[in-house]
PDBQT receptor file of N, H, CA, C and O in Angstrom, charges set to zero:
ATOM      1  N   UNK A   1     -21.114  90.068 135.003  1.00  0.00    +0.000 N 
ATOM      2  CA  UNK A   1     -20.348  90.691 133.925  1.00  0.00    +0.000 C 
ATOM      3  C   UNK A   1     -20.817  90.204 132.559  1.00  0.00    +0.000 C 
ATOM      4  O   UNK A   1     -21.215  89.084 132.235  1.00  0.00    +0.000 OA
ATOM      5  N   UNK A   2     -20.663  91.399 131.779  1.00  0.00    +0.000 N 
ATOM      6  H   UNK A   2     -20.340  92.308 132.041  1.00  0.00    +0.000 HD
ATOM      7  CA  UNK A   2     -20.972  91.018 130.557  1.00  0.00    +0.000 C 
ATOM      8  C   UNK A   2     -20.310  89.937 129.269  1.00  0.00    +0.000 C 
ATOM      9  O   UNK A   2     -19.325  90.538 128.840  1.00  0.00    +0.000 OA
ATOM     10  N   UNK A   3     -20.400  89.164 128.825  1.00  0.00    +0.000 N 
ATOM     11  H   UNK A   3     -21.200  88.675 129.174  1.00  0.00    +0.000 HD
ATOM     12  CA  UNK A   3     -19.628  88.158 127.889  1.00  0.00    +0.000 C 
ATOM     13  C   UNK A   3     -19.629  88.959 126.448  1.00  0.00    +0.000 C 
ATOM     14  O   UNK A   3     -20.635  89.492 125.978  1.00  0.00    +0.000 OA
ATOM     15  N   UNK A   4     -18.150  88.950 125.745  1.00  0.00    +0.000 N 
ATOM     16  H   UNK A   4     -17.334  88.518 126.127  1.00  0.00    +0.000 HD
ATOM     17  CA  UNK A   4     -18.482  89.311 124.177  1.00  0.00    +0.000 C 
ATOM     18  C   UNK A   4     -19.164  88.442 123.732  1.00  0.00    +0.000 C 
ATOM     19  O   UNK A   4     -18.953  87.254 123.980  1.00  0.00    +0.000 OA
ATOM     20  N   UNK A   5     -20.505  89.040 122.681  1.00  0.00    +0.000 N 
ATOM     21  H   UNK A   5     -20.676  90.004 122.479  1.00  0.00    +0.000 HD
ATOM     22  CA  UNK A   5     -20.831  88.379 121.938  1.00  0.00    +0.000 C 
ATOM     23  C   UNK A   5     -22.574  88.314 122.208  1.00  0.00    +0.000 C 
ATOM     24  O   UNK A   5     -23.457  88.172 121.362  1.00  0.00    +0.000 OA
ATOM     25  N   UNK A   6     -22.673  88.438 123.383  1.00  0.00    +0.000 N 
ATOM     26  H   UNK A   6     -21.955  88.553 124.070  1.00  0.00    +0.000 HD
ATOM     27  CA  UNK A   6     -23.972  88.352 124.461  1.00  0.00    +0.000 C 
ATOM     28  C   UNK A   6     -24.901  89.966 123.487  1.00  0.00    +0.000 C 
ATOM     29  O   UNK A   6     -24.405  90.859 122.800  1.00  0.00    +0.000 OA
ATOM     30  N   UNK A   7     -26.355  89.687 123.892  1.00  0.00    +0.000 N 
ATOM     31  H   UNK A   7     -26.758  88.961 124.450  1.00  0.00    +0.000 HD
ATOM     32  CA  UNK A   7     -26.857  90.367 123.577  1.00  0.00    +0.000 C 
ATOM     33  C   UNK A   7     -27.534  91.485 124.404  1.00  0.00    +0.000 C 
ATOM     34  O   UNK A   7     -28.704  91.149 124.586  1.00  0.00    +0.000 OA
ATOM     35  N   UNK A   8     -27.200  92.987 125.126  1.00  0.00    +0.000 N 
ATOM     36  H   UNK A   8     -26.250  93.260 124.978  1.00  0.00    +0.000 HD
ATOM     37  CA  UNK A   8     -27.774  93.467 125.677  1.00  0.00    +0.000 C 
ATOM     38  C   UNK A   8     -29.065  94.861 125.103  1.00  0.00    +0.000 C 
ATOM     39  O   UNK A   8     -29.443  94.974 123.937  1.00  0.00    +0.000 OA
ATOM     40  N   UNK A   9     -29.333  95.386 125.783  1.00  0.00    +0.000 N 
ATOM     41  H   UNK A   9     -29.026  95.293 126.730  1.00  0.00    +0.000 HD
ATOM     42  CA  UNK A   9     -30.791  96.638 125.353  1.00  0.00    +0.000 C 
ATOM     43  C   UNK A   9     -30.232  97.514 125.260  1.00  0.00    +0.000 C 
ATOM     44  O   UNK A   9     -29.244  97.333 125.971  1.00  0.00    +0.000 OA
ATOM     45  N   UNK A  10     -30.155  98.768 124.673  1.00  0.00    +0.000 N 
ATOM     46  H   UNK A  10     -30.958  98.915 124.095  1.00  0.00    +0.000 HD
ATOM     47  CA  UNK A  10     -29.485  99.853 124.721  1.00  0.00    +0.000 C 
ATOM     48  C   UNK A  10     -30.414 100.412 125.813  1.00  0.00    +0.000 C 
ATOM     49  O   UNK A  10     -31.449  99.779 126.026  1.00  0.00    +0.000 OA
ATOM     50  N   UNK A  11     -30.098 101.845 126.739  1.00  0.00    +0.000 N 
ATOM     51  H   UNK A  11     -29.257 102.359 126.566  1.00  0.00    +0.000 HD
ATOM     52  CA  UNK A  11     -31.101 102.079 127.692  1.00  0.00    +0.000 C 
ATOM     53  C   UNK A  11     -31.667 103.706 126.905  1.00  0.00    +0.000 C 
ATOM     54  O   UNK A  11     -32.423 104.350 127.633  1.00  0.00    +0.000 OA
ATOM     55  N   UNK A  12     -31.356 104.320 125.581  1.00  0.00    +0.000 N 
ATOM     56  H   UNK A  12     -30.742 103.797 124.989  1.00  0.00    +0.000 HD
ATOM     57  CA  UNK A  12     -31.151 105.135 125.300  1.00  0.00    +0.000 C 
ATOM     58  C   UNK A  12     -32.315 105.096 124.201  1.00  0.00    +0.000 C 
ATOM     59  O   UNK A  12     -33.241 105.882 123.998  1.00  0.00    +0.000 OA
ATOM     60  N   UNK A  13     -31.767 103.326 123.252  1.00  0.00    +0.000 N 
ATOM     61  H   UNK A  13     -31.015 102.688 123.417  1.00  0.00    +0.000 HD
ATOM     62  CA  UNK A  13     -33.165 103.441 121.986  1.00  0.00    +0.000 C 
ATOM     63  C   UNK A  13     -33.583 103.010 121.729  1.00  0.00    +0.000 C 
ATOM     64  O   UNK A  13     -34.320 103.101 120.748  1.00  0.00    +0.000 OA
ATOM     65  N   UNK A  14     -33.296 101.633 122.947  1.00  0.00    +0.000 N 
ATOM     66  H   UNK A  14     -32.697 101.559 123.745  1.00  0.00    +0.000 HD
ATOM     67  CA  UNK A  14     -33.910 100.248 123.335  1.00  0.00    +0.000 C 
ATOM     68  C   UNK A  14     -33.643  99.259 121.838  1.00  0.00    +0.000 C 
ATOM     69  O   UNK A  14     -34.444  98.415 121.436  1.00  0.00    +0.000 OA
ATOM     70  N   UNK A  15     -32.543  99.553 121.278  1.00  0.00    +0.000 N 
ATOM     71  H   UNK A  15     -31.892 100.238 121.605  1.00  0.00    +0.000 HD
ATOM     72  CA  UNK A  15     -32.351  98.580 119.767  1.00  0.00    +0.000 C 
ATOM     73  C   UNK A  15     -31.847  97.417 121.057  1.00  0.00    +0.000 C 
ATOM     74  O   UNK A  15     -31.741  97.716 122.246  1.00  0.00    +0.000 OA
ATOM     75  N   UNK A  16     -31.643  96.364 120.593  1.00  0.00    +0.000 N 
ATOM     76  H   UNK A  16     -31.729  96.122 119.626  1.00  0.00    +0.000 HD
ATOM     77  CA  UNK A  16     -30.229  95.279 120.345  1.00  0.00    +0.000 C 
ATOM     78  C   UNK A  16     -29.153  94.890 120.314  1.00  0.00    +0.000 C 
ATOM     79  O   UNK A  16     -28.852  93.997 119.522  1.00  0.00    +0.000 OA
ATOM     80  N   UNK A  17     -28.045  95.556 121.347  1.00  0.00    +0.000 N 
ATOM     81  H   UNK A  17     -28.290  96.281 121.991  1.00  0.00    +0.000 HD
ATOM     82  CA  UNK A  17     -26.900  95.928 120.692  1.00  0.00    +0.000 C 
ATOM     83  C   UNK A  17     -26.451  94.557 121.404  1.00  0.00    +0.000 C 
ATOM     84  O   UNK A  17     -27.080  94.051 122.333  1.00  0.00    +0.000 OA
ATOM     85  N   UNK A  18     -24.960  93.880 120.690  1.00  0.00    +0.000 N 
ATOM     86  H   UNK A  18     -24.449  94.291 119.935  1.00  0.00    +0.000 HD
ATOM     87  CA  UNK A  18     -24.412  93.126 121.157  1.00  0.00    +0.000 C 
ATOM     88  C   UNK A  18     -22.312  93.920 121.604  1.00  0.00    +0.000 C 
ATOM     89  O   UNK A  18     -21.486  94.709 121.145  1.00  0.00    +0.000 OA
ATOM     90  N   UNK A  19     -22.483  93.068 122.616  1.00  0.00    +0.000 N 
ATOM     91  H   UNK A  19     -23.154  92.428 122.989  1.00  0.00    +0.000 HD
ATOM     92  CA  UNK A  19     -21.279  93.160 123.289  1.00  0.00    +0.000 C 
ATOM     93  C   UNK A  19     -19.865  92.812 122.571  1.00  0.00    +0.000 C 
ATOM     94  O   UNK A  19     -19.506  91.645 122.418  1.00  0.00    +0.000 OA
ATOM     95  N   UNK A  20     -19.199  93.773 122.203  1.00  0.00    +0.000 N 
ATOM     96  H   UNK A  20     -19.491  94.721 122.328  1.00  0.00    +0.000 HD
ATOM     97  CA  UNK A  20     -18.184  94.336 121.838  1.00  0.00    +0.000 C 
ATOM     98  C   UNK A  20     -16.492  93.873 122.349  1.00  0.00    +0.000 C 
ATOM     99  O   UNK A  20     -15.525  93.593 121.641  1.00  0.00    +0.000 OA
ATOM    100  N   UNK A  21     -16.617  93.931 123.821  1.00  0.00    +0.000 N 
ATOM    101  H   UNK A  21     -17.403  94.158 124.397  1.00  0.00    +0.000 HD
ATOM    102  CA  UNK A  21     -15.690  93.821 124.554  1.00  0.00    +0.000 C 
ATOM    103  C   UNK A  21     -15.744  93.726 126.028  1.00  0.00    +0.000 C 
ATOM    104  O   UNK A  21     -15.595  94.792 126.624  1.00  0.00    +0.000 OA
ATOM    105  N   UNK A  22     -15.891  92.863 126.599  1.00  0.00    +0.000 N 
ATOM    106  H   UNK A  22     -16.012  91.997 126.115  1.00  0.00    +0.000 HD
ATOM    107  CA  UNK A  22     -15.832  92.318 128.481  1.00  0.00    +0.000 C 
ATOM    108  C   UNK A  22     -15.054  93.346 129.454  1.00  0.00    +0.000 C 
ATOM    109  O   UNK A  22     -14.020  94.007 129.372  1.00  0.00    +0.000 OA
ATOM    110  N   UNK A  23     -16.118  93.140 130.464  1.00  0.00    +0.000 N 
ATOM    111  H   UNK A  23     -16.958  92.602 130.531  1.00  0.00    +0.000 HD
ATOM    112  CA  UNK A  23     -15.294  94.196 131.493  1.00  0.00    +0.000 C 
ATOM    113  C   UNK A  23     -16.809  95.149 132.003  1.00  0.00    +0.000 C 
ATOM    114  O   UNK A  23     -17.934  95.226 131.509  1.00  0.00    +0.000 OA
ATOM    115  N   UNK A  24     -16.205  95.740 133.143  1.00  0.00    +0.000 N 
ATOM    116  H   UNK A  24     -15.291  95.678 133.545  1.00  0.00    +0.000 HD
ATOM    117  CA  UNK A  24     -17.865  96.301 133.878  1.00  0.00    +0.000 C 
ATOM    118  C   UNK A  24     -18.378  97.038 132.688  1.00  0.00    +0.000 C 
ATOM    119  O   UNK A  24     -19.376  96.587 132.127  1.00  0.00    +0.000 OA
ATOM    120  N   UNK A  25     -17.838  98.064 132.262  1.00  0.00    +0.000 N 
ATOM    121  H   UNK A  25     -17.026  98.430 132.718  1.00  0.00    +0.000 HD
ATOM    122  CA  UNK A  25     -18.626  98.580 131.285  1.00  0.00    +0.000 C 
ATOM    123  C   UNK A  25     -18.234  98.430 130.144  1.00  0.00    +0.000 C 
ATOM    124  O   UNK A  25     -17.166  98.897 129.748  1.00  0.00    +0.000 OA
ATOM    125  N   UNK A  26     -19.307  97.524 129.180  1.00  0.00    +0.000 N 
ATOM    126  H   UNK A  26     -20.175  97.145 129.501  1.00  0.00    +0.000 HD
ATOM    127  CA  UNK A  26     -18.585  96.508 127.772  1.00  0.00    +0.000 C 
ATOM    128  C   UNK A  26     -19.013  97.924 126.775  1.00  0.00    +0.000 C 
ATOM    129  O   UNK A  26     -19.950  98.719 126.846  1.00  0.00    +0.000 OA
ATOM    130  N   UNK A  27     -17.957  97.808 125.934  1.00  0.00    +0.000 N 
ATOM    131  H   UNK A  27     -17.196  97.162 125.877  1.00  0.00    +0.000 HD
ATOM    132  CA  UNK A  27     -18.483  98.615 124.700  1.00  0.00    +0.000 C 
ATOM    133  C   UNK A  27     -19.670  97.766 123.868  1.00  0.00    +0.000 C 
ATOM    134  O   UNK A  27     -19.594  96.540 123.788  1.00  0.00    +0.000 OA
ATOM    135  N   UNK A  28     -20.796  98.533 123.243  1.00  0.00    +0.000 N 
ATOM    136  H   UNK A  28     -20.858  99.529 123.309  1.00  0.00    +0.000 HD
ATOM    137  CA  UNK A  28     -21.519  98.220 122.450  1.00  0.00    +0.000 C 
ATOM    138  C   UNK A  28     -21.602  99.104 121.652  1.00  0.00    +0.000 C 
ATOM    139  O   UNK A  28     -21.352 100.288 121.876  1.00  0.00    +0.000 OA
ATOM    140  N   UNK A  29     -22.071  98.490 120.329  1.00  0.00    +0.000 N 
ATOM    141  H   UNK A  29     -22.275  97.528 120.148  1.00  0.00    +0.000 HD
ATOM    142  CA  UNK A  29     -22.202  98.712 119.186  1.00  0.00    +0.000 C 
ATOM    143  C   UNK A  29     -23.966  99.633 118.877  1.00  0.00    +0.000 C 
ATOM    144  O   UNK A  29     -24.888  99.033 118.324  1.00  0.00    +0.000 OA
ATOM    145  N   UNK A  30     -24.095 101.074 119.352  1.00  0.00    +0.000 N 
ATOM    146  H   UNK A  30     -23.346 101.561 119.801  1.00  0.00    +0.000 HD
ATOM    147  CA  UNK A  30     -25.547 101.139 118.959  1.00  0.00    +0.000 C 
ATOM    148  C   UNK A  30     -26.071 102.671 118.074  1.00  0.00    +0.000 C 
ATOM    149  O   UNK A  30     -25.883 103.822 118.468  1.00  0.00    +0.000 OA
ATOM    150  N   UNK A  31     -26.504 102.399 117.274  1.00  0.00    +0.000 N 
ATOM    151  H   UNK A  31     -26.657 101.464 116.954  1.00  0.00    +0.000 HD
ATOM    152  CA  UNK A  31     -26.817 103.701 116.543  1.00  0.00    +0.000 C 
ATOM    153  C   UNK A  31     -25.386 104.065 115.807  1.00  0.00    +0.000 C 
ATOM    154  O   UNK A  31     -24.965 105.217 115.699  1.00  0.00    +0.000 OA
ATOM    155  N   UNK A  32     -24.751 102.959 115.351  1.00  0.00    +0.000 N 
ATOM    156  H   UNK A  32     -25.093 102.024 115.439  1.00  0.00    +0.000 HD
ATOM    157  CA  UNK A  32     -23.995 103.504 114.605  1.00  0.00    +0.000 C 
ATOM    158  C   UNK A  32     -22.655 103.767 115.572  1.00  0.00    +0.000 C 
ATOM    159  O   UNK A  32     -21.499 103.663 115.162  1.00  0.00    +0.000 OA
ATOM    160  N   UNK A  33     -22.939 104.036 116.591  1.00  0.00    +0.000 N 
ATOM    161  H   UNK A  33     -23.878 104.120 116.925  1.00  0.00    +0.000 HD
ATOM    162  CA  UNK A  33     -21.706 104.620 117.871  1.00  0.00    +0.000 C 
ATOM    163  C   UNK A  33     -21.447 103.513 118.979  1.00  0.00    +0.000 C 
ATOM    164  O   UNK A  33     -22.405 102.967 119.527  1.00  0.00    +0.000 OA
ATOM    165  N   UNK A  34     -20.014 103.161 119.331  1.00  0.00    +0.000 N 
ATOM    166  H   UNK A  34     -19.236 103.604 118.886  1.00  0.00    +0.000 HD
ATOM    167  CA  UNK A  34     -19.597 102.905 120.125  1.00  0.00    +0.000 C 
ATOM    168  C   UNK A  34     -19.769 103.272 121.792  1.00  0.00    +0.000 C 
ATOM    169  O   UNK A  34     -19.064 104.132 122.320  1.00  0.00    +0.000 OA
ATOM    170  N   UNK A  35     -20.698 102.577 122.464  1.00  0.00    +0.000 N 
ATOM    171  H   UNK A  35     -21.270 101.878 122.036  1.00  0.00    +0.000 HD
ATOM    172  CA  UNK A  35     -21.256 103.420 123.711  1.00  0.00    +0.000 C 
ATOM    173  C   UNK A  35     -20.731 102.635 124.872  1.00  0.00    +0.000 C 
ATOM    174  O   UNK A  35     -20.344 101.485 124.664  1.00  0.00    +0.000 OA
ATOM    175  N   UNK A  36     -20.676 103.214 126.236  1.00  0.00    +0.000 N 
ATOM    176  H   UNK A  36     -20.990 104.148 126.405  1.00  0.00    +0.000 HD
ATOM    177  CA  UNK A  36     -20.458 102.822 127.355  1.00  0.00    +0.000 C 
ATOM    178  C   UNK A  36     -22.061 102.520 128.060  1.00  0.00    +0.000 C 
ATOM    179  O   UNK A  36     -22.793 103.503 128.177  1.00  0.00    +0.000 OA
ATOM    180  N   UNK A  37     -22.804 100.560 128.721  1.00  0.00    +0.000 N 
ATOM    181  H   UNK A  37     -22.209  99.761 128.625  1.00  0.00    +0.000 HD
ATOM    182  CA  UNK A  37     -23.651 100.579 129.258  1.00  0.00    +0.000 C 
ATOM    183  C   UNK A  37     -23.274  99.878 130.363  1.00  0.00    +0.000 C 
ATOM    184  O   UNK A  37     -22.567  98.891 130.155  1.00  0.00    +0.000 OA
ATOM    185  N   UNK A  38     -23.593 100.163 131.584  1.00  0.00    +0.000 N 
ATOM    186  H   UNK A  38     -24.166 100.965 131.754  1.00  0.00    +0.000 HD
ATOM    187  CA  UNK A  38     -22.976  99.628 132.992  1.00  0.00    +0.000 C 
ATOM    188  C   UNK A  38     -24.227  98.799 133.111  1.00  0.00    +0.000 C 
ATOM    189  O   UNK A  38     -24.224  97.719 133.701  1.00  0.00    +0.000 OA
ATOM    190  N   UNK A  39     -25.246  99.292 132.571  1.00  0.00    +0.000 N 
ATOM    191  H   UNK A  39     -25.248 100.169 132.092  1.00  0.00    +0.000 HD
ATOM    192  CA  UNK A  39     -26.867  98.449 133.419  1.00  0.00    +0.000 C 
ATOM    193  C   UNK A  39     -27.172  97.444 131.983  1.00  0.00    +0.000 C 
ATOM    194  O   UNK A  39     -27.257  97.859 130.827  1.00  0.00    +0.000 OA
ATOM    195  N   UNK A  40     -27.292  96.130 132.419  1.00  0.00    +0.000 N 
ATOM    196  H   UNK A  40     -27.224  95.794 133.358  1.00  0.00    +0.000 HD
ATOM    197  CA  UNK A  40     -28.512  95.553 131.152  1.00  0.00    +0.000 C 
ATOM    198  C   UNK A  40     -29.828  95.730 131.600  1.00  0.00    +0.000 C 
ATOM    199  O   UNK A  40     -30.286  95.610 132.737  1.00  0.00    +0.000 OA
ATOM    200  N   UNK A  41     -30.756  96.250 129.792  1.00  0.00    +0.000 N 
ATOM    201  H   UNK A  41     -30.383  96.347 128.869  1.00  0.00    +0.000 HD
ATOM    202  CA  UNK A  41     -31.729  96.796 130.207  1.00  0.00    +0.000 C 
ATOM    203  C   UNK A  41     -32.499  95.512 130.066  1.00  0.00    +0.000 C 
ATOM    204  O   UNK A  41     -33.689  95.468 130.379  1.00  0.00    +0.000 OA
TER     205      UNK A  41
């Protein structure tokens, strides 16, 4: 599981996004939009 704060890949534009909020699928922060990623890339 993912930790807030942790840094995962977007699988979409491959930026940087960091973790938002814990739980199977953490919100991240990418392109401006709030996204759902189940996989770290």
């Amino acid at each position: 599981m993912a930790k807030a704060g942790s840094f995962w890949k977007c699988s979409k534009c491959g930026n940087l996004v960091v973790v938002v909020k814990q739980g199977k699928n953490p919100k991240v922060g990418c392109c401006g939009i709030a996204m759902k990623h189940a996989k770290h890339a």
